[in-house]
PQR file with spaces between the fields and no chain letter, atoms N, CA, C, O and H, PARSE charges and radii, in Angstrom:
ATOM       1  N    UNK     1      64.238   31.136   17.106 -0.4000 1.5000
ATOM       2  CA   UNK     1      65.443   30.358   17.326 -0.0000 2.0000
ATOM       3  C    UNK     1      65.532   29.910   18.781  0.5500 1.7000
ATOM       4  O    UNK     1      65.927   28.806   19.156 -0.5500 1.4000
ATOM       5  N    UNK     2      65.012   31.151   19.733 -0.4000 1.5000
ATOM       6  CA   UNK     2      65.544   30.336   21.070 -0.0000 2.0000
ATOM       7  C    UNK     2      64.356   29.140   21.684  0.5500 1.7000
ATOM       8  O    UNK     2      64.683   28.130   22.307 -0.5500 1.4000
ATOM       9  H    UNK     2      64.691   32.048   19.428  0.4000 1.0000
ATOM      10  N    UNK     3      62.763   29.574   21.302 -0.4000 1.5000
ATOM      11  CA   UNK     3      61.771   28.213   21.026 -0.0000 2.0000
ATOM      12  C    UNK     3      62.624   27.256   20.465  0.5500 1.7000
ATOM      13  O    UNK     3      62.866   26.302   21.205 -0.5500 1.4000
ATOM      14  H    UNK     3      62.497   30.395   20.796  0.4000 1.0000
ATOM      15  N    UNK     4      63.079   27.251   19.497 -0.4000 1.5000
ATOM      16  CA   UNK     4      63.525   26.117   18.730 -0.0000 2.0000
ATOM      17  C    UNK     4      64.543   25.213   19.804  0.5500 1.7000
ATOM      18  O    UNK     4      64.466   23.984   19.818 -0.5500 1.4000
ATOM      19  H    UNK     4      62.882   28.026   18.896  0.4000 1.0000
ATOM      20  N    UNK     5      65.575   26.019   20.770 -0.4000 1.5000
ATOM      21  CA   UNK     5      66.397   25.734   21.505 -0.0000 2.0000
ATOM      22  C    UNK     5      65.830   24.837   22.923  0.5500 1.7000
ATOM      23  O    UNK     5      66.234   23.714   23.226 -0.5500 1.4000
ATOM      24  H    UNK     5      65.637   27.017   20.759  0.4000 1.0000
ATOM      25  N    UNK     6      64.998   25.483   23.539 -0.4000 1.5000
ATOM      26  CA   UNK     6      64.441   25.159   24.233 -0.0000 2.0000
ATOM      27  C    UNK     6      63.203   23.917   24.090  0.5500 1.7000
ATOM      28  O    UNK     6      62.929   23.157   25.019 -0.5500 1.4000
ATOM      29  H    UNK     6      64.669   26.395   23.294  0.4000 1.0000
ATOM      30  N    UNK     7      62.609   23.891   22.895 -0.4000 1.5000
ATOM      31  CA   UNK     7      61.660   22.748   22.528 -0.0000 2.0000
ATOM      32  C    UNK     7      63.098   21.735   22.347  0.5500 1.7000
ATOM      33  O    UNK     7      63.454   21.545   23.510 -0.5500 1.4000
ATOM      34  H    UNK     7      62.832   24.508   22.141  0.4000 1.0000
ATOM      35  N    UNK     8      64.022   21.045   21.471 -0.4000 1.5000
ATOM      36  CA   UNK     8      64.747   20.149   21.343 -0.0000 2.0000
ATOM      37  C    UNK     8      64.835   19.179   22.770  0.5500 1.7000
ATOM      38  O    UNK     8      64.930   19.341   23.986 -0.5500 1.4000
ATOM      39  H    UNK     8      63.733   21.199   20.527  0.4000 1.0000
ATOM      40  N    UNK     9      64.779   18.552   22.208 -0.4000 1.5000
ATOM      41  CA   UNK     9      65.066   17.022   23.732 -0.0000 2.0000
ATOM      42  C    UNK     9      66.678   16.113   23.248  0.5500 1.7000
ATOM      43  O    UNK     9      67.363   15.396   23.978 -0.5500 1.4000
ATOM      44  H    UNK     9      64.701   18.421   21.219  0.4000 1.0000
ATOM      45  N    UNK    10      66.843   16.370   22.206 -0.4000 1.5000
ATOM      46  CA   UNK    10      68.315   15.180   21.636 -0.0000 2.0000
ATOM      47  C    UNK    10      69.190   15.160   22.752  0.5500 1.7000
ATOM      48  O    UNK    10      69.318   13.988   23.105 -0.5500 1.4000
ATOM      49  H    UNK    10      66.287   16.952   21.614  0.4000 1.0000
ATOM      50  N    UNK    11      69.809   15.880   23.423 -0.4000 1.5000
ATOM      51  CA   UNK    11      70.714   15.147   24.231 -0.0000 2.0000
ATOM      52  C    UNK    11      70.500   15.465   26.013  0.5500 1.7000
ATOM      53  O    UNK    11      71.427   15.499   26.822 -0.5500 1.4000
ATOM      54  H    UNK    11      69.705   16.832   23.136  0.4000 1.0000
ATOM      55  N    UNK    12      68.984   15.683   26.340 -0.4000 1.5000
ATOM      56  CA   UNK    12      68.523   14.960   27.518 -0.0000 2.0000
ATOM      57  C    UNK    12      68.787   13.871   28.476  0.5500 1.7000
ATOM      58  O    UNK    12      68.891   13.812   29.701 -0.5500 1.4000
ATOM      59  H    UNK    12      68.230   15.656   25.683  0.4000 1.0000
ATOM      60  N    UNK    13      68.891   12.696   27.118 -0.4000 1.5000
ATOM      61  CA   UNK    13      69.203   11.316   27.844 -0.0000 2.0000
ATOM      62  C    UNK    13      70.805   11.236   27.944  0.5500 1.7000
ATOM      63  O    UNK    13      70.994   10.961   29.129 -0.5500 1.4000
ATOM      64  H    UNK    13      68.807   12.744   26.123  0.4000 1.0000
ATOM      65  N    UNK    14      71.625   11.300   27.530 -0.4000 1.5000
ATOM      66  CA   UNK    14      72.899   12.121   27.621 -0.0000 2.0000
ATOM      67  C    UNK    14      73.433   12.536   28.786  0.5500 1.7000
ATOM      68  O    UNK    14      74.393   11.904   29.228 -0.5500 1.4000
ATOM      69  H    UNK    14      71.471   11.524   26.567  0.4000 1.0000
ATOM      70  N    UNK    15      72.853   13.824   29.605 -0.4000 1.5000
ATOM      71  CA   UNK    15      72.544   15.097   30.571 -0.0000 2.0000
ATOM      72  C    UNK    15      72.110   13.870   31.741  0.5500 1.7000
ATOM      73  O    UNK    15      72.741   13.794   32.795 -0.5500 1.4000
ATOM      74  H    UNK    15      72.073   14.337   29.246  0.4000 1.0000
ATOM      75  N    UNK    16      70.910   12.881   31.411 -0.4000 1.5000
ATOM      76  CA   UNK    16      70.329   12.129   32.746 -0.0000 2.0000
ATOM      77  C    UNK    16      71.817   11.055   32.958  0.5500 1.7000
ATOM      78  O    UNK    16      72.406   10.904   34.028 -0.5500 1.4000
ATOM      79  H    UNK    16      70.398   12.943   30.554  0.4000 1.0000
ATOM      80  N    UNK    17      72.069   10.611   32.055 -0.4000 1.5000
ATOM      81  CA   UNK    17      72.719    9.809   32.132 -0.0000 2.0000
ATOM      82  C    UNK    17      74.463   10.121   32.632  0.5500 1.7000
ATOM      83  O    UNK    17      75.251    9.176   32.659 -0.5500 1.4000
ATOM      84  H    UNK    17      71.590   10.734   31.186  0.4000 1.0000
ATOM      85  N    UNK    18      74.818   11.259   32.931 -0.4000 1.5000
ATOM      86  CA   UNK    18      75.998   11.733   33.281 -0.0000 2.0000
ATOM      87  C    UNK    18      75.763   12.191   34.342  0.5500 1.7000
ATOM      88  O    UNK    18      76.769   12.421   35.013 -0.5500 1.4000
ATOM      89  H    UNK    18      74.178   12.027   32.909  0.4000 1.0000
ATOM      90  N    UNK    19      74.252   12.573   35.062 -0.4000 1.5000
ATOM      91  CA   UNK    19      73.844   13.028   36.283 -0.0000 2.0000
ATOM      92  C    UNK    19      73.481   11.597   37.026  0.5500 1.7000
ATOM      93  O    UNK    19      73.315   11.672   38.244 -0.5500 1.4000
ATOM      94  H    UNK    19      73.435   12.386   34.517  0.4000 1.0000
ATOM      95  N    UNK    20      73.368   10.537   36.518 -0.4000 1.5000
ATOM      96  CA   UNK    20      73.300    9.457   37.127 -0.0000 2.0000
ATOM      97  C    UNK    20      74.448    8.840   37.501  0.5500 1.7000
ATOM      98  O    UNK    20      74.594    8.217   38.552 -0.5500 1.4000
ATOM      99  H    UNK    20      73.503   10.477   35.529  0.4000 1.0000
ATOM     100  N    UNK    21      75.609    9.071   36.303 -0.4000 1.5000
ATOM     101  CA   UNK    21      76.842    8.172   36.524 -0.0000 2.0000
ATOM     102  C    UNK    21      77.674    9.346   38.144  0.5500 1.7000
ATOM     103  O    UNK    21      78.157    9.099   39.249 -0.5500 1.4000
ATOM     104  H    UNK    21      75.490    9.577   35.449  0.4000 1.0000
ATOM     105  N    UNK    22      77.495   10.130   37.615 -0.4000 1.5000
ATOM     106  CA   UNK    22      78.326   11.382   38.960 -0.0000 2.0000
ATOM     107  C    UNK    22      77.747   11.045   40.056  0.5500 1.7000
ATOM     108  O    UNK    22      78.566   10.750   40.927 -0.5500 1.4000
ATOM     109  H    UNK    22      77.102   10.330   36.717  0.4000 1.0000
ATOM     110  N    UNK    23      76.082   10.924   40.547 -0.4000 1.5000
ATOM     111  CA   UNK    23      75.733   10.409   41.372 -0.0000 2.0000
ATOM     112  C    UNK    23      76.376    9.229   42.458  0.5500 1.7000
ATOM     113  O    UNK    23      76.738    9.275   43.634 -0.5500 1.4000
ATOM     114  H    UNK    23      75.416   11.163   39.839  0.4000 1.0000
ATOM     115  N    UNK    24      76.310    8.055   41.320 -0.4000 1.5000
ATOM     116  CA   UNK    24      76.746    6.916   41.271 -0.0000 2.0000
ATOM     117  C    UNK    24      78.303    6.760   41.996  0.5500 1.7000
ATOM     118  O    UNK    24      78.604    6.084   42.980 -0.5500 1.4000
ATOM     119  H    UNK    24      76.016    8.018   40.365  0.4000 1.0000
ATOM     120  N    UNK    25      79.278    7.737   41.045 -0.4000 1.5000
ATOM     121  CA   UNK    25      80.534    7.631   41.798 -0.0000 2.0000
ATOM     122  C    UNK    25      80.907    8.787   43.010  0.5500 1.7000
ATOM     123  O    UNK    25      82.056    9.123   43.297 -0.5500 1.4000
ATOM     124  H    UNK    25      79.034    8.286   40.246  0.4000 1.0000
ATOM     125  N    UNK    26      79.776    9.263   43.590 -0.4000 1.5000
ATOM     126  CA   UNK    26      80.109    9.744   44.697 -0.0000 2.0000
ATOM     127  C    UNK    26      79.502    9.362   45.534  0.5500 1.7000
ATOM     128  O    UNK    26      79.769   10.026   46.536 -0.5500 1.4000
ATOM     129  H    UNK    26      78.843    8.990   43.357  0.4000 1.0000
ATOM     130  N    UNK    27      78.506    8.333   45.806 -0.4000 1.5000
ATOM     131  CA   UNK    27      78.058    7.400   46.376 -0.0000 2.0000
ATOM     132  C    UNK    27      78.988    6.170   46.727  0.5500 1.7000
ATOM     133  O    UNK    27      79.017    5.457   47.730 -0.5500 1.4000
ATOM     134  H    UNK    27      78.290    7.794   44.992  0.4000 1.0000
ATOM     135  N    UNK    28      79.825    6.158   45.435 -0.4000 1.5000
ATOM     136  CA   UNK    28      80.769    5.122   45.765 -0.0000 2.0000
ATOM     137  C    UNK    28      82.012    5.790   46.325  0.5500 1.7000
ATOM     138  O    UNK    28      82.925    4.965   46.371 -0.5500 1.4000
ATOM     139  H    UNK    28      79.802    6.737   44.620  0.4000 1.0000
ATOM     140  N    UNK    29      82.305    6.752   46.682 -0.4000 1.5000
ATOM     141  CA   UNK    29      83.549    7.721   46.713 -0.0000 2.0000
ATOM     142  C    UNK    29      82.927    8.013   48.344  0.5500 1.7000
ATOM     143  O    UNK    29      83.843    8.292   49.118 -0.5500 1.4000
ATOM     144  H    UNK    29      81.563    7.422   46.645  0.4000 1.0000
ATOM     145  N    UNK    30      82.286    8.005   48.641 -0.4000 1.5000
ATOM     146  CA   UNK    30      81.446    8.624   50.368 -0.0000 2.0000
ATOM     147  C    UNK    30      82.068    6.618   50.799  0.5500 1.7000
ATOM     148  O    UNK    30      83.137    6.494   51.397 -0.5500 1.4000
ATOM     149  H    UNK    30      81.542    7.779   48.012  0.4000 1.0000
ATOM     150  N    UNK    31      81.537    5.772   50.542 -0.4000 1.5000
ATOM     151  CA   UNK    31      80.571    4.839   51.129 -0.0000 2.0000
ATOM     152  C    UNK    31      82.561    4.150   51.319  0.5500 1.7000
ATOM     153  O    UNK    31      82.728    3.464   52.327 -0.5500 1.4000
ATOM     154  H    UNK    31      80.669    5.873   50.056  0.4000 1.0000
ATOM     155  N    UNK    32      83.435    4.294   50.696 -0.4000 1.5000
ATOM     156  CA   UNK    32      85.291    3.874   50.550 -0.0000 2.0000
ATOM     157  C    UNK    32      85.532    4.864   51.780  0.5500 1.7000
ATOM     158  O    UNK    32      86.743    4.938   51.984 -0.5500 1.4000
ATOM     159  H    UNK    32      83.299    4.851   49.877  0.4000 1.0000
ATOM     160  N    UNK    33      84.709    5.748   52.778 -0.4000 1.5000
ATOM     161  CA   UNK    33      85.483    6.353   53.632 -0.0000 2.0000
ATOM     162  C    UNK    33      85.007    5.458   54.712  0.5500 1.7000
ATOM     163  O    UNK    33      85.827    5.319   55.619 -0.5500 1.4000
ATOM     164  H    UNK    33      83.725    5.689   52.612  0.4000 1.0000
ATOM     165  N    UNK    34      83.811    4.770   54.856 -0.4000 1.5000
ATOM     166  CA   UNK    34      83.325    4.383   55.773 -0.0000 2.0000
ATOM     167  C    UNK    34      83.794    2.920   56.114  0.5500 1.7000
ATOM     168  O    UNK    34      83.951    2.369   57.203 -0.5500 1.4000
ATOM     169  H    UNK    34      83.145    4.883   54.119  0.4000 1.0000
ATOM     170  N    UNK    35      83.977    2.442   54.735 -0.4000 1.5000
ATOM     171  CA   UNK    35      84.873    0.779   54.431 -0.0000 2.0000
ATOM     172  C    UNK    35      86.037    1.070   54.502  0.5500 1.7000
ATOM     173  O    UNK    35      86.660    0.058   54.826 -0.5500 1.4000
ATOM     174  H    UNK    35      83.849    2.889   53.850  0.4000 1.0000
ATOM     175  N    UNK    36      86.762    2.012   54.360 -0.4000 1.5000
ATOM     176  CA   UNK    36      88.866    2.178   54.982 -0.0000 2.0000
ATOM     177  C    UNK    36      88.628    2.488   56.836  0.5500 1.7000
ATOM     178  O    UNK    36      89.585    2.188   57.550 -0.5500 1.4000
ATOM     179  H    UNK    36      86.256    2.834   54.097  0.4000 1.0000
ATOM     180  N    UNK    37      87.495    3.010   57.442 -0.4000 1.5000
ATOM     181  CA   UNK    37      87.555    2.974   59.044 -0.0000 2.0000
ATOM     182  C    UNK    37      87.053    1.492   59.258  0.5500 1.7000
ATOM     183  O    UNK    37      87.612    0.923   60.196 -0.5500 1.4000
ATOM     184  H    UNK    37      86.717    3.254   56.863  0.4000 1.0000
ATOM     185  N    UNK    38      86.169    0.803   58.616 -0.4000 1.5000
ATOM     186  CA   UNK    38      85.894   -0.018   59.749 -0.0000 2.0000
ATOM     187  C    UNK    38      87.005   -1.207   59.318  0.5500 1.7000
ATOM     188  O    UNK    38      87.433   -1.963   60.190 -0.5500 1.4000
ATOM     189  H    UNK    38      85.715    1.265   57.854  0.4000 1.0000
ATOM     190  N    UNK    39      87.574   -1.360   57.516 -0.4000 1.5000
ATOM     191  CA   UNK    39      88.987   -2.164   57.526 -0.0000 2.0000
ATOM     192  C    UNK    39      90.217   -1.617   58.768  0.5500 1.7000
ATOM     193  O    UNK    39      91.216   -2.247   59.115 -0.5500 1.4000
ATOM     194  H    UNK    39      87.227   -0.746   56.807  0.4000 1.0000
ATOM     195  N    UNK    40      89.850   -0.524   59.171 -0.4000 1.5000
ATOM     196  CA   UNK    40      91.202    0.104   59.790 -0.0000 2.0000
ATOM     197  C    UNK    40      91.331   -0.527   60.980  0.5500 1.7000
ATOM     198  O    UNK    40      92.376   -1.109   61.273 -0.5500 1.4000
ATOM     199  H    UNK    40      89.038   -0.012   58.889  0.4000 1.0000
ATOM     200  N    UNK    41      90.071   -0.466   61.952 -0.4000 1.5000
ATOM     201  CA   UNK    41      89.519   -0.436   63.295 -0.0000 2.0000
ATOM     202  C    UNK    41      89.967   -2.642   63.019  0.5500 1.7000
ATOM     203  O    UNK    41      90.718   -3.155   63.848 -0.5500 1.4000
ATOM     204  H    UNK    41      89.222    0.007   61.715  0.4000 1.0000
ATOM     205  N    UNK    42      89.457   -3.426   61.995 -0.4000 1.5000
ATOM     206  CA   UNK    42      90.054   -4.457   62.571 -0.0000 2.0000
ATOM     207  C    UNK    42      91.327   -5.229   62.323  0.5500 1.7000
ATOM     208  O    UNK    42      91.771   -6.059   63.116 -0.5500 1.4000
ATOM     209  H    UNK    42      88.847   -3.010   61.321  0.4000 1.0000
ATOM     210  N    UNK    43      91.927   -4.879   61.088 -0.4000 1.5000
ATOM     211  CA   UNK    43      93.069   -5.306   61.247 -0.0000 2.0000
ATOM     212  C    UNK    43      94.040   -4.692   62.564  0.5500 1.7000
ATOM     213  O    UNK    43      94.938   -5.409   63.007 -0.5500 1.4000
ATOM     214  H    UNK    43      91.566   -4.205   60.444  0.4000 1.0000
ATOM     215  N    UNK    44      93.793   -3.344   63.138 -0.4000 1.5000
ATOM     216  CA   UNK    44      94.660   -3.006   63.832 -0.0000 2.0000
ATOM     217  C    UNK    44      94.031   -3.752   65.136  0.5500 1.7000
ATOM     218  O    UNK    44      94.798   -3.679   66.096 -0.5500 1.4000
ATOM     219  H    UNK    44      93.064   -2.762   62.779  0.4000 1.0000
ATOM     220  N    UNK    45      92.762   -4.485   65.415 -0.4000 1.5000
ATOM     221  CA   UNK    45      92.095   -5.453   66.360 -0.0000 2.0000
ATOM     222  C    UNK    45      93.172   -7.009   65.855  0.5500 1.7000
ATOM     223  O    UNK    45      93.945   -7.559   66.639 -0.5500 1.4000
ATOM     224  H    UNK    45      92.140   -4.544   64.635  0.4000 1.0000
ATOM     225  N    UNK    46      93.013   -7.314   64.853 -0.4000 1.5000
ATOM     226  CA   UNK    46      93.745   -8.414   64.393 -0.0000 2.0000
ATOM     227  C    UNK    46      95.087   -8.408   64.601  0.5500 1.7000
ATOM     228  O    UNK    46      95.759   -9.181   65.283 -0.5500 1.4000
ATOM     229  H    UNK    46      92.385   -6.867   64.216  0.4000 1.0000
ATOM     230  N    UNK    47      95.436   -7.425   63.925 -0.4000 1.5000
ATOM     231  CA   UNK    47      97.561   -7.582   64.477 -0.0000 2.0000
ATOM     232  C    UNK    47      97.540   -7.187   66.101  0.5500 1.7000
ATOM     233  O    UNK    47      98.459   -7.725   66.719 -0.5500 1.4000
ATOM     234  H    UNK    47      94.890   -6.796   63.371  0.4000 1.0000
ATOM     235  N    UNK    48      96.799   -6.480   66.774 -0.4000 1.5000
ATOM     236  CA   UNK    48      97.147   -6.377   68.237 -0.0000 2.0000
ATOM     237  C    UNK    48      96.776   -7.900   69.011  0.5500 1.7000
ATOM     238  O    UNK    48      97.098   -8.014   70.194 -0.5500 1.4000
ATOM     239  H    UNK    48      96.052   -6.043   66.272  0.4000 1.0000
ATOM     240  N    UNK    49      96.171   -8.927   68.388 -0.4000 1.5000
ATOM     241  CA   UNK    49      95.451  -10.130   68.914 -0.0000 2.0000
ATOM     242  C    UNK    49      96.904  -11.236   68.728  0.5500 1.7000
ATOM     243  O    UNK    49      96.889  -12.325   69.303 -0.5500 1.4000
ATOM     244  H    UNK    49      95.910   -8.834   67.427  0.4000 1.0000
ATOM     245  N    UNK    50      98.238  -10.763   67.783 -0.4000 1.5000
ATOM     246  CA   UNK    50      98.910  -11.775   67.881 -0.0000 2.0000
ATOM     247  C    UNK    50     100.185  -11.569   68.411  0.5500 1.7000
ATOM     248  O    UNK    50     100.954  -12.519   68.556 -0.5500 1.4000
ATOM     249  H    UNK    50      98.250   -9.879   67.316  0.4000 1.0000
């Protein structure tokens, strides 16, 4: 039984594919800290310019 467990592949692509999407949105979740400083740094350049 536990061969049997361990040979199976059915929900592999599943497993890659939820380790790709998590990837994905913490890549996008890092990369929104770096795009809210440098939006920050110029509007507060822009409203001090008028």
């Amino acid at each position: 039984m536990l061969q049997r467990f361990l040979v199976e592949e059915d929900g592999i692509n599943s497993v890659e594919y939820g380790l790709i999407g998590t990837l994905i949105a913490l890549a996008c979740l890092a990369s929104l800290g770096l795009i809210r400083s440098a939006l920050q740094t110029t509007f507060i350049a822009w409203s001090s310019s008028m």
